[in-house]
C-alpha positions in Angstrom: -36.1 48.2 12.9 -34.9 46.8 9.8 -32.8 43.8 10.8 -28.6 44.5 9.0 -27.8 42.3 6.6 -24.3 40.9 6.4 -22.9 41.4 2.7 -20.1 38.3 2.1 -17.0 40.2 1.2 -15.3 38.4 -1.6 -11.5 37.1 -0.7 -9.0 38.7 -2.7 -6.5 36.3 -3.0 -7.0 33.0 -3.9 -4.1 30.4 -2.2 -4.0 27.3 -4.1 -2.2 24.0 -2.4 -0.3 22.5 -4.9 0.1 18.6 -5.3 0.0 15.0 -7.4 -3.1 14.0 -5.5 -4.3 10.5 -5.7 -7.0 8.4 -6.2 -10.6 8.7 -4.3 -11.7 5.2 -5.0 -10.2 1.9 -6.4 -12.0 2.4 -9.4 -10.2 5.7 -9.8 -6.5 4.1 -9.4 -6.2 3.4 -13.3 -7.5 6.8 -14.6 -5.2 8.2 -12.0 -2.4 6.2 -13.1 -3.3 7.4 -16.9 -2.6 10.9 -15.6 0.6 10.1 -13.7 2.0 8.1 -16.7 0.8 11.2 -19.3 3.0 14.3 -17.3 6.4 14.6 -19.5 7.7 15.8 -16.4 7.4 12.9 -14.4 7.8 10.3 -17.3 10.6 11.4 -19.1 10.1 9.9 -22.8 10.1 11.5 -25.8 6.6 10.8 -27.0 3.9 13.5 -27.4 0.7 13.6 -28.0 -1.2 10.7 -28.5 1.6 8.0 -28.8 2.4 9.6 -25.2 -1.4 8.6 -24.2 -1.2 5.4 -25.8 1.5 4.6 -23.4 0.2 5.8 -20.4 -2.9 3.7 -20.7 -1.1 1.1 -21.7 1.5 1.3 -18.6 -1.4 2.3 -16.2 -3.8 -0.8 -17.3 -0.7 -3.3 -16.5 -0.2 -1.4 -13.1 -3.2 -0.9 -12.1 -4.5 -4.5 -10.5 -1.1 -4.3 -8.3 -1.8 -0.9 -7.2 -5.6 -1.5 -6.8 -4.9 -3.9 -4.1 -2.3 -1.9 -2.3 -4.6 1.0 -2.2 -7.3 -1.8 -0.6 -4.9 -2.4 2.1 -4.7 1.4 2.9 -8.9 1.8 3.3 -9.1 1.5 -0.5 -8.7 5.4 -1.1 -6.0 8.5 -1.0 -6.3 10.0 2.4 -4.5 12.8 0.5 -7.9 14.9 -0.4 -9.3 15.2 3.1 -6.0 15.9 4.1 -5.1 18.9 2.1 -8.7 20.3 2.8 -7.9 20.0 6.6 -4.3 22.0 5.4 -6.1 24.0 3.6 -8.5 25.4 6.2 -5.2 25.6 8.8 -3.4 28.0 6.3 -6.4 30.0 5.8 -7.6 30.6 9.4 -3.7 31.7 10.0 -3.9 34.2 7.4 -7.1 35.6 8.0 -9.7 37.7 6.4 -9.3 38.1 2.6 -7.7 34.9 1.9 -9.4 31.3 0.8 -7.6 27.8 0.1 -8.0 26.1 -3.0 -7.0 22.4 -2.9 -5.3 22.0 -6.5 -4.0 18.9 -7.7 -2.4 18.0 -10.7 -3.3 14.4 -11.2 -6.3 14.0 -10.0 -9.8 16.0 -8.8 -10.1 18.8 -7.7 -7.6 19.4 -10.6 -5.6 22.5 -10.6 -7.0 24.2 -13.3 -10.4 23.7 -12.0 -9.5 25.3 -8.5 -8.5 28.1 -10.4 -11.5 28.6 -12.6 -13.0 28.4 -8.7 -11.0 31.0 -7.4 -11.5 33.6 -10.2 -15.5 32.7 -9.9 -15.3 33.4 -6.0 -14.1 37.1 -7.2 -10.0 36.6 -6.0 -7.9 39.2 -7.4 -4.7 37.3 -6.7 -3.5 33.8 -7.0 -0.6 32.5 -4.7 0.6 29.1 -5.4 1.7 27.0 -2.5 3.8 23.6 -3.4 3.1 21.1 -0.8 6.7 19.5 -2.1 9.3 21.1 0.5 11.9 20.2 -1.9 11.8 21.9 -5.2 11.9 18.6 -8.0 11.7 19.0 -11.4 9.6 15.9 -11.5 6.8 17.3 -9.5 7.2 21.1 -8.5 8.1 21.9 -12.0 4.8 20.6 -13.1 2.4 21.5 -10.9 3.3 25.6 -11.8 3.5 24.6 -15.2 0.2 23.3 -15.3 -1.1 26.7 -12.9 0.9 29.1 -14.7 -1.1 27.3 -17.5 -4.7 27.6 -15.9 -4.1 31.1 -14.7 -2.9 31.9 -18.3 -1.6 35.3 -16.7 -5.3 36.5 -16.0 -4.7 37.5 -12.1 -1.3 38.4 -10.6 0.1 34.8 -9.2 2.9 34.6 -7.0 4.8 31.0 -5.7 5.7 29.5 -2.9 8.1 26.6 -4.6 10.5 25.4 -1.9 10.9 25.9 1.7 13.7 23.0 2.3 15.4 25.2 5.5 12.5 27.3 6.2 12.8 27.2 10.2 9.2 27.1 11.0 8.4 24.0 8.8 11.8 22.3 10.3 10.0 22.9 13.7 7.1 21.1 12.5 9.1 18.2 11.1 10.7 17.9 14.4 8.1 18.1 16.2 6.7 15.4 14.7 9.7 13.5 15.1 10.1 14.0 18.7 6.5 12.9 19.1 7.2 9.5 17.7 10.1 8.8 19.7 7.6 9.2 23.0 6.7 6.0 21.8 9.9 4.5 22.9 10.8 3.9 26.6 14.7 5.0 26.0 14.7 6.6 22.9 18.5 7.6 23.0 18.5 3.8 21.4 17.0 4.7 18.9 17.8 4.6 15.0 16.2 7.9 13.2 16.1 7.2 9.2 14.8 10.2 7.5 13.2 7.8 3.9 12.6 10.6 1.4 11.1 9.8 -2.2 13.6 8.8 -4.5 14.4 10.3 -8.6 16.8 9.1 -10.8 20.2 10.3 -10.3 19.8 11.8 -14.0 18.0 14.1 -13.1 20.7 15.1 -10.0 23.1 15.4 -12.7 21.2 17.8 -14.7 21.2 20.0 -11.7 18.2 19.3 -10.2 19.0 20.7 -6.7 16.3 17.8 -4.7 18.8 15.6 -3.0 20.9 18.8 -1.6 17.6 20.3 0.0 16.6 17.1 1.2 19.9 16.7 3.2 19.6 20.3 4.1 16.2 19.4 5.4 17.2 16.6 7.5 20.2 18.6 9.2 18.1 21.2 10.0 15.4 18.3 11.8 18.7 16.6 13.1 19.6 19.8 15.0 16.2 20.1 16.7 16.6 16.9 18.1 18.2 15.5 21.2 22.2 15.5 21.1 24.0 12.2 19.9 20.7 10.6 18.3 21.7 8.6 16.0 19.9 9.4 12.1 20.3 8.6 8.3 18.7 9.2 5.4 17.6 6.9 2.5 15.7 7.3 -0.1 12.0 5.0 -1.4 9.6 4.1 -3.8 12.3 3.4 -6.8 10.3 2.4 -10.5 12.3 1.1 -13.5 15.3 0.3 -13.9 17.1 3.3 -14.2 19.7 4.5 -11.2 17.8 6.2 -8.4 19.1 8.0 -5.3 21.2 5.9 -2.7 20.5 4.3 -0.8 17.4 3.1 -1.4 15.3 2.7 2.3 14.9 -1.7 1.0 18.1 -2.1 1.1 19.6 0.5 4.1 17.0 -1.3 6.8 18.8 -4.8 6.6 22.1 -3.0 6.6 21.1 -1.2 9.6 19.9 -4.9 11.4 23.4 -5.9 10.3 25.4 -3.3 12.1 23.3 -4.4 15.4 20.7 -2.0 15.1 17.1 -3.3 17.0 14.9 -0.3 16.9 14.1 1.9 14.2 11.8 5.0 13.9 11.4 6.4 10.2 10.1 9.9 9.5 8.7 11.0 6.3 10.9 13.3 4.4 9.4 15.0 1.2 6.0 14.1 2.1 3.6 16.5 4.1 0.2 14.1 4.6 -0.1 10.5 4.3 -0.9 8.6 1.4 0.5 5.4 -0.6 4.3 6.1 0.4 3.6 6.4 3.9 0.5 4.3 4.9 1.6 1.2 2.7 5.4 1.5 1.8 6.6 3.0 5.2 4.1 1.2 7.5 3.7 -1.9 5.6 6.0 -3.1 2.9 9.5 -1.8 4.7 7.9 -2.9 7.9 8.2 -6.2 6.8 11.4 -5.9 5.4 12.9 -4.3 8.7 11.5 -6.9 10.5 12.5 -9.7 8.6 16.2 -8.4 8.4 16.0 -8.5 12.6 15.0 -5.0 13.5 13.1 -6.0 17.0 10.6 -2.7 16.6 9.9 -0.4 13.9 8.2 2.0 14.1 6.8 5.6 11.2 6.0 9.3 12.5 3.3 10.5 10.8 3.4 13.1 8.1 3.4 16.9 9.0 -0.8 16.4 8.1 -2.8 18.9 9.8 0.3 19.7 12.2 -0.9 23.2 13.4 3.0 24.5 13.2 3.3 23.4 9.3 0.2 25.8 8.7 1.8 28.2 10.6 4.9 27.9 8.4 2.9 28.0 4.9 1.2 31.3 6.2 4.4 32.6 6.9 5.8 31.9 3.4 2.7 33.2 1.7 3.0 36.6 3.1 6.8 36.5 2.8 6.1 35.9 -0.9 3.8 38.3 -1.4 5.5 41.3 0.0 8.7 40.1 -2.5 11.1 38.5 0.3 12.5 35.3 -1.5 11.6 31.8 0.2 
């Protein structure tokens, strides 16, 4: 009998997690910056071309020994790679047969346009991009579909997935989250919730970018799935320049929070879905300090939404909800 031989069947569409990415090794933290520093959408100057470059390796070579040894503190690498793969493999075991997960970053390997040379090698027919930034920004969500919508160059039908601030699937994994952390407290009806989202400058709020309003949208909906009369805020992190961000910024709330008698703290992520420099040095390490020093008797940081089983859940819910035409 001649034994069967199984013939692999090619995915047709390719999904492609969008993000910044980061750095894989301390010796990638300045090229990394050089990227960061280059996006006109993240560095709003009006230089292009190679006066743009000059100043990004110029800004990134200053940075870089700071940032170096605050990535050394963190295990002296992104965790944000690994991560996304681990998302990545979640999303496409809850789809199923004739999809495959890209991880696509726009700063740093495996770039974007690269995961989509992959995808059109491994025979997809169909592109959906997936913005791991719940909150559309025109800082980062803007350009990581510019820089697809660039790559794909309108070779295979490509439909997104750009925002999902009130989507109630991916509340229920932020929440879940949440109300994991605060197990970690013995009465945690004393506890102080503070949702710390990433920051932008206020400019940008007035030009009608719509990130602080989902963000609050976002924590309401988390707020709700949590016990009655907990008491929350919201701030905002990770401020550079000297440009007006969002208020308040998370520094400055924590000692205001000591001062009004609070002694225990919890702070979930808001805007990030894995763990990397924001939440593994600012959150658990720099504010830490800060909290502590200001009198907050215990502080503790939920992880981010990572390889939370309910979050890939949600993604595979928007993805067919996006192909089939049903706005996010």
């Amino acid at each position: 009998m001649i034994p069967l031989r199984l013939r692999l069947i090619p995915p047709h569409t390719g999904v492609l997690l969008l993000n910044l990415g980061g750095p894989d090794s301390l010796d990638a933290v300045e090229p990394f910056l050089v990227n960061l520093f280059s996006d006109p959408f993240l560095i709003r100057l009006p230089l292009r071309g190679t006066p743009r470059r000059w100043f990004a390796q110029y800004v990134a070579k200053k940075r870089a020994p700071h940032v170096r040894e605050l990535y050394a503190e963190i295990g002296g690498r992104s965790p944000i790679h690994p991560i996304t793969e681990a998302q990545g493999r979640q999303l496409q075991e809850e789809l199923g047969p004739g999809y495959r997960s890209y991880v696509a970053f726009s700063a740093w390997n495996p770039y974007i346009r690269d995961a989509v040379a992959q995808a059109k090698a491994d025979g997809c027919k169909k592109l959906v991009g997936v913005s791991l930034f719940p909150q559309w920004c025109s800082a980062t969500t803007e350009s990581v579909f510019h820089d697809l919508r660039k790559a794909n160059d309108s070779a295979l039908p490509l439909v997104e997935v750009d925002r999902y601030p009130e989507d109630p699937q991916y509340l229920d994994a932020l929440a879940q989250t949440a109300l994991i952390a605060l197990r970690r407290f013995e009465k945690p009806e004393g506890v102080h919730v503070l949702f710390s989202a990433h920051g932008i400058p206020q400019s940008l709020i007035r030009k009608g970018d719509p990130y602080e309003r989902e963000i609050k949208a976002t924590v309401q909906g988390v707020v709700q799935r949590l016990p009655a009369g907990q008491q929350w805020s919201l701030s905002y992190q990770s401020k550079v320049g000297p440009v007006k961000w969002l208020e308040p910024a998370t520094a400055d709330h924590l000692p205001a929070l000591a001062k009004q008698g609070v002694k225990q703290v919890l702070v979930i992520p808001v805007a990030f879905v894995s763990d990397h420099i924001e939440t593994l040095h600012e959150q658990r390490i720099l504010l830490r300090g800060i909290a502590l020093q200001a009198g907050i008797e215990r502080y503790e940081v939920a992880h981010a939404l990572n390889d939370c089983r309910l979050f890939a859940r949600a993604l595979a819910r928007l993805v067919r909800r996006a192909e089939s035409g049903v706005s996010c």
